[in-house]
VODRENRO-123149 format. One record per residue (C-alpha): residue in one letter; x negated, y negated, z negated. Coordinates in steps of 0.02 Angstrom, whole numbers, plus 32768, in hexadecimal, padded with zeros to 4 digits. Each point is the difference from the previous one (the first is absolute). Layout:
N
AXYZ ...
END
This chain:
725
X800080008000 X7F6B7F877FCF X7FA1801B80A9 X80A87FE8805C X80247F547FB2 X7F6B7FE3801F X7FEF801B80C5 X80B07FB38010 X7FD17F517FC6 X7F5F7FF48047 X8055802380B1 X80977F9D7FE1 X7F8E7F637FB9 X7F707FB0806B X80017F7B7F8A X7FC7806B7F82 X7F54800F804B X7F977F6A7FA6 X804080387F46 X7FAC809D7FBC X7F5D80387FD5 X800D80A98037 X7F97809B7FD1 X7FC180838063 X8089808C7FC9 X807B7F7B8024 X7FC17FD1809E X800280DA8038 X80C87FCD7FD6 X80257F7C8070 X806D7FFF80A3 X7F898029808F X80987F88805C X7FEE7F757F80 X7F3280068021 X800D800780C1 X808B7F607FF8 X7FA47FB27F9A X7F568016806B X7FBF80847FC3 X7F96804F80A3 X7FAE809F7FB6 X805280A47FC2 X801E7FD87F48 X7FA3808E7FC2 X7F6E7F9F8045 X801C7F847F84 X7FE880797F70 X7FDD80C7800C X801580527F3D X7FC2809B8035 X7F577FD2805A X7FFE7F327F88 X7FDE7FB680BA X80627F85804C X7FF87F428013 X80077FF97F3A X7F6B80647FF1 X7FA77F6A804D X801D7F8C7F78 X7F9380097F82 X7FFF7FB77F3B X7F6A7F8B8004 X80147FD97F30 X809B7F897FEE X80047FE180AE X8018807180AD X7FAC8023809A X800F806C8091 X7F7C80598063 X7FE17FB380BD X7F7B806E804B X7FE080D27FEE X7F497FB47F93 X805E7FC07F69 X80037F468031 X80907FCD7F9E X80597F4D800A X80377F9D7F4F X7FFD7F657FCA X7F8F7F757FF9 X802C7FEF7F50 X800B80BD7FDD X7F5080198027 X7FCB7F527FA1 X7FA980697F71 X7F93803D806E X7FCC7F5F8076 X7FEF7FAD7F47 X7F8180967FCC X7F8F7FE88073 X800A7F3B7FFB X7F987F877FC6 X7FCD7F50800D X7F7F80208081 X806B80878057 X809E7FBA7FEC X806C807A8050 X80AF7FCD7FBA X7FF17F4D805C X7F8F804180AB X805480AD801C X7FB5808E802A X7FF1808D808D X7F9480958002 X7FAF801C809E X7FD280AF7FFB X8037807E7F81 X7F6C7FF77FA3 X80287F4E7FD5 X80BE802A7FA6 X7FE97FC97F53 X803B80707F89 X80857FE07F75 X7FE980327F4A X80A6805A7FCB X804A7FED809E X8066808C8028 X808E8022807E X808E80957FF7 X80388061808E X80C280457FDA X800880BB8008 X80AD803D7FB7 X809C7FE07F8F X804F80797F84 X808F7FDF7FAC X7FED802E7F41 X80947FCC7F9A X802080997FC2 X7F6A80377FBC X7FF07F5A7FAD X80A97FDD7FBF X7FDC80D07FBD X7F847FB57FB4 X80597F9C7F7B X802A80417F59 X80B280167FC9 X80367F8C7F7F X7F567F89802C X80057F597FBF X7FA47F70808B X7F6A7FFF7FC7 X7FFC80C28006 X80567FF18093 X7F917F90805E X7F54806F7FC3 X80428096804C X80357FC38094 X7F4E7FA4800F X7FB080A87FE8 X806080678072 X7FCB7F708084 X7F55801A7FC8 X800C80C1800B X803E800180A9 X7F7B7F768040 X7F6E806A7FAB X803880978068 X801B7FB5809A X7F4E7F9E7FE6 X7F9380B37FFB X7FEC7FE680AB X7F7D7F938031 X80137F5D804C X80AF7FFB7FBC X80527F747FB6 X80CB80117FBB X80847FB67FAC X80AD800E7FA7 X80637F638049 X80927FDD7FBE X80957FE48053 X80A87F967FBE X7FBE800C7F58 X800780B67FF6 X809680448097 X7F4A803F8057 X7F5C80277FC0 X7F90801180A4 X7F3D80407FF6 X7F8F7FCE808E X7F7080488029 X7F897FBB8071 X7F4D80118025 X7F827F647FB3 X7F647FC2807E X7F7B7FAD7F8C X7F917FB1805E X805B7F50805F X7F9A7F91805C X7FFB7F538043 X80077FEC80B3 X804A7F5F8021 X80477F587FAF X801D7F46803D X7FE57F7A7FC3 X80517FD37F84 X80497F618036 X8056808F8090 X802A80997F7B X803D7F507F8E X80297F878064 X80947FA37FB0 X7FB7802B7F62 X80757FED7F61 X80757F75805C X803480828086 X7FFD80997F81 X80BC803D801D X80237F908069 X80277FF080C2 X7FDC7FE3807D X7F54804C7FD7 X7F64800B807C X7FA380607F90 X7F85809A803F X8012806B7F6F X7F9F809F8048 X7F6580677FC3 X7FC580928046 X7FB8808D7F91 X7FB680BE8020 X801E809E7FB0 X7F77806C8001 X7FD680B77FBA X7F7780767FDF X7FC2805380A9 X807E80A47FDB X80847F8D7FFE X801A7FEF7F36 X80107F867FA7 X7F747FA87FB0 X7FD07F7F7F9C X7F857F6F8074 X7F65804C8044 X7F987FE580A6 X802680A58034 X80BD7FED800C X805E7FFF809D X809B7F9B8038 X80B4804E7FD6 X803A80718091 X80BC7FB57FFC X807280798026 X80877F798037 X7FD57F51802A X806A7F688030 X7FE47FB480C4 X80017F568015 X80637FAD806D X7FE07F77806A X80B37FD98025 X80197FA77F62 X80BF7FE77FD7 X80837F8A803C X80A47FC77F7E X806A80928003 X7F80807F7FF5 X802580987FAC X7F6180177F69 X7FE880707F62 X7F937FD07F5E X7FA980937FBC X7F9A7FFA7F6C X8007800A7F40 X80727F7A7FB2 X7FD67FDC7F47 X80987FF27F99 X80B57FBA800F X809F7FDA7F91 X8093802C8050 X8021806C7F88 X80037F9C7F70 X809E7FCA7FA3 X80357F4D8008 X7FD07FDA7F65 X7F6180478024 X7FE27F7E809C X80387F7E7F97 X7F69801E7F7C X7F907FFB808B X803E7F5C8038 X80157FB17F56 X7F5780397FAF X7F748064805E X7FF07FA2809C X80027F417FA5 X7F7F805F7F8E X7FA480268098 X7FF27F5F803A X7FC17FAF7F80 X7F8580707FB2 X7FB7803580B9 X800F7F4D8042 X7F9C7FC97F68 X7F7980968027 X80057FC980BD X7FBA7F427FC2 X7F7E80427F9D X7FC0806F807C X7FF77F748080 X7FC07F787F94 X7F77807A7FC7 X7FD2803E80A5 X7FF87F48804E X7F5B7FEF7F98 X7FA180998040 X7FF280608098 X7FD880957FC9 X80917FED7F79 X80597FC9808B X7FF480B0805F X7FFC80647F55 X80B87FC77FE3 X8042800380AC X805B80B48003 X80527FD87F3C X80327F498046 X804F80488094 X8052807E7FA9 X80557F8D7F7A X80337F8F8088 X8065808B8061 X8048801D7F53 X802A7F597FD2 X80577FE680C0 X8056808A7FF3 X80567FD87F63 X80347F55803C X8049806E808B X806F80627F97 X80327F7B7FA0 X803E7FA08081 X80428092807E X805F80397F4D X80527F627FEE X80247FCD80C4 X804280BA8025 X806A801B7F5A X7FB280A97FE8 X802380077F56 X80AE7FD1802E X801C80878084 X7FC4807D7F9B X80617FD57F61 X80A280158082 X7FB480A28046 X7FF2803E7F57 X80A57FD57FCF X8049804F808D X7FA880A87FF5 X80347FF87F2E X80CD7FF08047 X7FEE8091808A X7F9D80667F83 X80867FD57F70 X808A80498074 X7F9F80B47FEC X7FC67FF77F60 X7FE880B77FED X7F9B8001806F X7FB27F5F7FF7 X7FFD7FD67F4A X7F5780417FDE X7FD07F64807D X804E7F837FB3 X7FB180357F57 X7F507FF48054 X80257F5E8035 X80407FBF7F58 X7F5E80577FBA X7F7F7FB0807E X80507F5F7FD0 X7FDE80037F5A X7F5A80388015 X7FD47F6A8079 X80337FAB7F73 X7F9A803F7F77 X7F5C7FEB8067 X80337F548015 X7FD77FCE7F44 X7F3F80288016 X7FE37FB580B2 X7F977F787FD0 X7F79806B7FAB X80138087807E X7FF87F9D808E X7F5C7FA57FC6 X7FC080BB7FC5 X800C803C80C4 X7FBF7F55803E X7F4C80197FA3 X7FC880788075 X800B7F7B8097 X7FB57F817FAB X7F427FE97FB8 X7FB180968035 X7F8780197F84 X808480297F71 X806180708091 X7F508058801E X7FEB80217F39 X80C080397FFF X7FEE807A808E X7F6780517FC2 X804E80047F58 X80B7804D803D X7F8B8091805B X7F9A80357F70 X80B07FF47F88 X8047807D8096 X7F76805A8004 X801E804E7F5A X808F80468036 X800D809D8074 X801A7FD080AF X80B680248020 X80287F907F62 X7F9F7F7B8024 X805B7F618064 X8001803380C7 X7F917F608025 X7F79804C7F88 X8003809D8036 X7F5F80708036 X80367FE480B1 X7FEE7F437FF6 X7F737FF27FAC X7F947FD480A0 X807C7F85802F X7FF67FA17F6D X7F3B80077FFF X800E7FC380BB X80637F8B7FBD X7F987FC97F55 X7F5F7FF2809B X80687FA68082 X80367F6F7F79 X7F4C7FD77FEC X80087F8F8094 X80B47FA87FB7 X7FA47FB87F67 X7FD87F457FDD X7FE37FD67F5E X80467F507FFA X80A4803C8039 X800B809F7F9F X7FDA7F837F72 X80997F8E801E X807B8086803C X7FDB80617F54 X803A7F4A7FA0 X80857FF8806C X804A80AA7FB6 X7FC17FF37F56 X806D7F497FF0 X80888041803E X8009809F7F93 X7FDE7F867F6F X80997FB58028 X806780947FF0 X809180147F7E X7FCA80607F59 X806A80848030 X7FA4801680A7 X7F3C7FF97FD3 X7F9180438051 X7F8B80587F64 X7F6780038073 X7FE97F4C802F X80417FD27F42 X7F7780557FBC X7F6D7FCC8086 X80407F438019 X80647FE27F60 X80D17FDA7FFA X7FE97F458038 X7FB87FC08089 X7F6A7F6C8007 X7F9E7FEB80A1 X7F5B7FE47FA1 X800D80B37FA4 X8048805C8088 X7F777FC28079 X7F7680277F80 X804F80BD7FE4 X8002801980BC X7F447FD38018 X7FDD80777F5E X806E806C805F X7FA3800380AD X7F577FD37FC6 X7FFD80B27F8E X802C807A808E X7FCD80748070 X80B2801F8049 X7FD07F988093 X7F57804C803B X803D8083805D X7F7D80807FDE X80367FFD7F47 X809D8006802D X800F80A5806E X7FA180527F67 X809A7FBB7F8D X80718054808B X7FC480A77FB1 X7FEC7FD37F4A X807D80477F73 X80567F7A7FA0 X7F9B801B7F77 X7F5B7FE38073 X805A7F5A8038 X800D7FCB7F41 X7F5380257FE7 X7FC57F7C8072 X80507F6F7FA7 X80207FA5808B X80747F6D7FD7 X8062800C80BB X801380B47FD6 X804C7FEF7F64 X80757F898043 X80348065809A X7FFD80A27F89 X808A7FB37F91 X80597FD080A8 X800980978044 X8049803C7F56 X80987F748003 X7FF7805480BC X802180977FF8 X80837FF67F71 X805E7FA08091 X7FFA8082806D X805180687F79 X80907F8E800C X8007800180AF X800D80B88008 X808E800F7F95 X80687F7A8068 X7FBA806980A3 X804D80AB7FB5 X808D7FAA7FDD X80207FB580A8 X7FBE80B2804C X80AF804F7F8F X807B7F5A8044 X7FD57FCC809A X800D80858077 X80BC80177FD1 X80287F3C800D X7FAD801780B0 X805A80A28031 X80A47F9E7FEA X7FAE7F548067 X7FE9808B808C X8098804F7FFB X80657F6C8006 X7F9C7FA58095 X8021809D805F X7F767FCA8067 X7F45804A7FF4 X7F9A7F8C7F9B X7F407FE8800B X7FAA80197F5D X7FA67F777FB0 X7F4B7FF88037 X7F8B804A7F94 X7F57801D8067 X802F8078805C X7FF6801680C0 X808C7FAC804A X80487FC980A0 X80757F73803C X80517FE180A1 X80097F438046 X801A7F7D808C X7F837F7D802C X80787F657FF2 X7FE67F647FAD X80777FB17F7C X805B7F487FBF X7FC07FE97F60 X805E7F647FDE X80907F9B8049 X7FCF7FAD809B X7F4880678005 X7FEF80A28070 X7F4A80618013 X7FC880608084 X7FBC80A17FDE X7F5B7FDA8059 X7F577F8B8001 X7F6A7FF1807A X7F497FB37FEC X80477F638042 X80707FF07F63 X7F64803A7F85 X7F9F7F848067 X80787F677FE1 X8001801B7F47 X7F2680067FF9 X7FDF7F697F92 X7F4D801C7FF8 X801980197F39 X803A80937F95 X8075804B8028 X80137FC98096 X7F6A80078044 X7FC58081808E X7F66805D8032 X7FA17FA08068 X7FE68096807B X80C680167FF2 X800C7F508037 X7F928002808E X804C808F805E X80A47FBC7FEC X7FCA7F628045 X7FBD8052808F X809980628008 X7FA680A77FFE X80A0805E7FD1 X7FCA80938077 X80858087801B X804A7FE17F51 X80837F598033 X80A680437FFB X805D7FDC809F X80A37FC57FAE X7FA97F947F8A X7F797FD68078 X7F6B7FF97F70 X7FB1806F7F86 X807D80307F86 X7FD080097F4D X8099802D7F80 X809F804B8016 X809A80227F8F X807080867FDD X8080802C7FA4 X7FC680A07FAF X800780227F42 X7F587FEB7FA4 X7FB37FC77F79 X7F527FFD7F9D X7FAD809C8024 X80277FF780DB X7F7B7F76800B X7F9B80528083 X808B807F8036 X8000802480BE X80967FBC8063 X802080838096 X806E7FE68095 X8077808C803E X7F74806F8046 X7F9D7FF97F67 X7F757F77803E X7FC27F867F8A X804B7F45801D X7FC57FA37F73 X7FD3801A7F41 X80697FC77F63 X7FC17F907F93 X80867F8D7F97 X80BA7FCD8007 X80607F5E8019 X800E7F907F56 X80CB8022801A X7FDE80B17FF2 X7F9180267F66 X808F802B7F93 X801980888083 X7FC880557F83 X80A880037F8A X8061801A80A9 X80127FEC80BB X804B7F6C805B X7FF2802980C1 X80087F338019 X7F5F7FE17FC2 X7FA6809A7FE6 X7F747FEE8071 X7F4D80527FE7 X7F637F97805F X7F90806B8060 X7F657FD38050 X8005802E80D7 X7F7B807B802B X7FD57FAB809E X7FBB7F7D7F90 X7FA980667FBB X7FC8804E80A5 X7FD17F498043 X7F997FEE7F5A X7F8D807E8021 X80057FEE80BF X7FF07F588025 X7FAD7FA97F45 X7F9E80877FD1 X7FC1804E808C X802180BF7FBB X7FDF80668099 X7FCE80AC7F97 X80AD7FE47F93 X80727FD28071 X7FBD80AF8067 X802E806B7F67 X80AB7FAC8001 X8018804180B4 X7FF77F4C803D X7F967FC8809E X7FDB7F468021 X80877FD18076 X803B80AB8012 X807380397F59 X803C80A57FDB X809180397FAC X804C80AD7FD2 X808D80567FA9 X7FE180147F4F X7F9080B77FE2 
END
């Protein structure tokens, strides 16, 4: 009955195509009809193929936060400009500055390679509800609840992991209707191949961040590579590029408004799901509270960094981090409060309670979850403040978040493995030493300095209710600038957190070993991770209960819809089906779904962030566009919308046309459409994608990249481009 309802609406509702993030066992369900109309132009068991994990899905790859797809059989994969920033900021400097200049690796030999960079390839999904709702204890209570659940997970993970290579999952689905694990195989060694300038992979900078219309090249290119047998393996001179089993073409058609597109890729988390009441603590509380405490992080990073190059690059990848962040949250407040999302769903709500209340044999278990999640929401409410600023500290100065993270892994340590948190776990371990190494090059003193008083006066300011014990007892209950300044040079000037080489030998010291060494910063971030971790306790009891409520509120939200609902994102693989069409934002203002050079050229001020390449500059003052000038636009287009359903997570997800080519990468959303995220409104939700024939006239015609542009299957003057394989 489920798979009918579902076939019948998708065929009976093309409109239906831009909402959904689909998965890959949803997308096996889908009208073969409803694909082809919509312009679909391979079989769709080419799009995904459970029994072999090949398909156009097992292109896209999890780069870390972000996605990627594979574009030639030697692991060149495509991403991001600001996916792959970690790495171009590695290997930076102020004598090799390769975040501002760029940077393209002329032979293989030359790829730089990316500490903790890893991507993973998608090999499978297997449904395991039963074996973890089995799991659960009769007569648990939530915290109970939630530990065997989070064991089970772990159980099932472990077991799938004895393979090598192998990376999996438990990913929850509606709360707990579907627990999904995903396997998929995890290539350790990522290299740089190619980045532009920054004022191309920026341009726009902050001011155009979310906005359109964009003309922003937002592409990197990156290699897998593997140990001559075809293993994987950790960086080393012998390894050999990835043999990609399935790669994505590129076209050099380019799209046209109308165009039929899907976004694949790993979108990070939604809130569809929520309750009303839920939204409207997110609009009320967290997302002010993100704008002021990030927006007062953002100033001190710049101010700081103004006064020192090298601090300058140090803080770049943090900055541009919190500024995403800070955007973002503007976004949602303002996309809550123009769209009436909160509104909506309070009437959606209240019309599921009535058709529910009609059955309430059936249905009264839902209502009773509801009533229960409510009242939850509102007993977390009364420790926000301290929570809030608890979960903040670990974005903040990152010399206390160093001397917490050492000191949460040696307090998990003690535990055996399968009781330990999952982000502590044996199998992280050389992710967070990756990790502990690659923040070596995010550290400036002077900024670490300020962003630690920062925090410390605002927990000072917290009700006496609300303290947090840790900075009481390091800083004192009240707050003067003289004595907190003087404790934070005590603080800094006693510690060895920050040399790294000290530090990867704490990454493997008991907590009793980390006592020994008296360091103040340790001491501080021990008693941290103590006021931590008894948070997490919390949390886990308000996760097992929402694990016991929620999936029978949402069984009755999908029964009365009687329409197949996409599940919340939750970093999964995913897949959404679009138009390229522009949008009217405002009364009296309508966008076009496209730019060209000629509109990136007309906003060049000659200062950030407007200001261009001069190599980009000079070619399109030439007008060396090459083959790459569309012939309906008649220049070199750059950016191109959609309507498909993203969020954070798809920036660098491949956008494929109906035969599975590559058109363009995704790399943000229109300021109307942030608050996407709490639900879909097919007027404005547009994603921005950069056009790969920019990207082609990039390498081509600025940069010259013969050897590159030959791997791609691209000739000078002569372009290639296939069916998807």
């Amino acid at each position: 009955m489920k798979k009918t309802l579902l076939l019948l609406a998708l065929v009976a509702a093309p409109a239906f195509a831009g909402e959904g993030k689909w998965t890959p066992q949803q997308v096996l369900e889908l009208s073969p009809a409803w694909l082809k109309a919509q312009g679909l132009q391979l079989p769709p068991n080419k799009l995904w193929d459970p029994k072999r994990g090949t398909g156009l899905l097992a292109g896209t790859v999890n780069t870390g936060g972000c996605s990627g797809s594979f574009i030639s059989a030697s692991g060149l994969i495509i991403t991001n400009h600001h996916c792959a920033f970690s790495i171009i900021q590695e290997h930076s400097s102020p004598q090799k500055d390769l975040i501002t200049d760029g940077f393209l690796a002329k032979s293989q030999s030359e790829e730089l390679p990316g500490k903790g960079s890893r991507v993973q390839v998608p090999r499978g999904f297997k449904d395991v509800t039963a074996e973890i709702n089995g799991a659960v204890p009769q007569g648990a209570d939530d915290l109970a609840r939630y530990k065997a659940i989070d064991r089970k997970q772990k159980e099932l993970v472990a077991e799938c992991e004895k393979r090598p290579a192998t990376r999996c999952q438990v990913a929850t689905f509606d709360g707990g209707v579907n627990y999904t694990l995903v396997d998929a195989v995890e290539l350790q060694d990522v290299r740089l191949v190619y980045a532009p300038p920054r004022a191309v992979g920026e341009y726009g900078g902050e001011e155009d961040n979310w906005m359109w219309p964009r003309h922003t090249g937002d592409f990197a290119i990156i290699r897998a590579y593997t140990a001559p047998d075809g293993a994987s393996a950790a960086f080393s001179d012998k390894n050999v590029p990835y043999k990609a089993e399935f790669f994505f073409p590129l076209s050099t058609e380019g799209v046209k408004p109308g165009d039929f597109v899907m976004v694949l890729g790993y979108p990070g988390s939604t809130y569809r799901t929520l309750l009303a009441d839920e939204m409207a603590e997110r609009q009320a509380r967290y997302y002010p509270r993100m704008r002021d405490v990030l927006g007062e992080a953002i100033r001190i990073l710049e101010t700081e960094g103004e006064k020192d190059p090298a601090g300058k690059i140090a803080v770049a990848s943090q900055l541009k981090g919190l500024h995403n962040a800070y955007k973002n949250a503007g976004g949602q407040l303002a996309g809550l409060k123009r769209g009436h999302i909160v509104e909506k769903q309070r009437d959606t709500e209240a019309a599921t309670v009535a058709w529910a209340q009609k059955d309430a044999a059936k249905w009264g278990d839902a209502l009773k979850a509801r009533e229960a999640l409510l009242a939850e929401q509102q007993d977390s409410a009364k420790t926000f403040d301290r929570e809030f600023l608890l979960n903040m500290s670990s974005r903040l100065a990152r010399g206390p978040a160093l001397a917490t993270s050492v000191s949460r892994l040696a307090m998990e340590r003690a535990k055996p493995d399968l009781e330990r948190r999952p982000e502590y776990m044996d199998r992280e371990v050389p992710r967070i030493k990756d990790r502990l190494e690659r923040e070596q090059k995010n550290l400036f003193l002077a900024s670490d300095k300020a962003l630690l008083h920062a925090f410390v006066k605002r927990a000072q300011a917290l009700p006496a209710d609300a303290r947090i014990a840790s900075v009481d007892a390091a800083f004192g209950k009240t707050y003067s600038e003289k004595d907190v300044s003087a404790k934070i040079d005590s603080l800094y000037a006693g510690t060895k957190v920050l040399t790294l080489a000290e530090r990867l030998k704490m990454a493997d010291e008991s907590v009793g070993q980390l006592a020994a060494r008296r360091d103040p910063m340790l001491a501080f971030g021990m008693e941290l991770a103590k006021e931590q971790a008894a948070l997490d306790d919390t949390r886990d009891r308000r996760q097992g209960a929402s694990s016991r409520l929620r999936p029978a509120w949402r069984k009755a939200v999908m029964a009365q819809a009687g329409k197949p609902i996409a599940p919340d994102a939750n970093s999964t693989l995913r897949v959404s089906f679009a138009k390229v069409q522009g949008y009217t934002p405002r009364d009296g203002a309508l966008y076009l779904p496209q730019t060209t050079l000629t509109g990136m050229m007309q906003k060049h001020t000659g200062e950030e962030p407007f200001n261009a390449p001069e190599k980009v500059r000079a070619a399109a003052a030439a007008k060396k566009f090459g083959q790459w000038v569309d012939p309906r636009l008649k220049d070199v287009p750059v950016d191109f919308l959609a309507d498909a359903d993203t969020t954070g997570g798809n920036s660098g997800s491949p956008t494929v046309n109906g035969k599975g080519q590559l058109v363009g990468v995704n790399f943000d959303r229109v300021w109307e459409n942030v608050a996407n995220d709490f639900g879909y409104n097919p007027d404005v939700a547009r994603n921005v994608n950069v056009d790969v024939r920019y990207l082609l006239w990039q390498l081509d015609q600025v940069e010259d990249a013969d050897s590159l542009l030959r791997e791609l299957n691209v000739r000078k003057g002569k372009p290639v481009a296939k069916e998807a394989r």
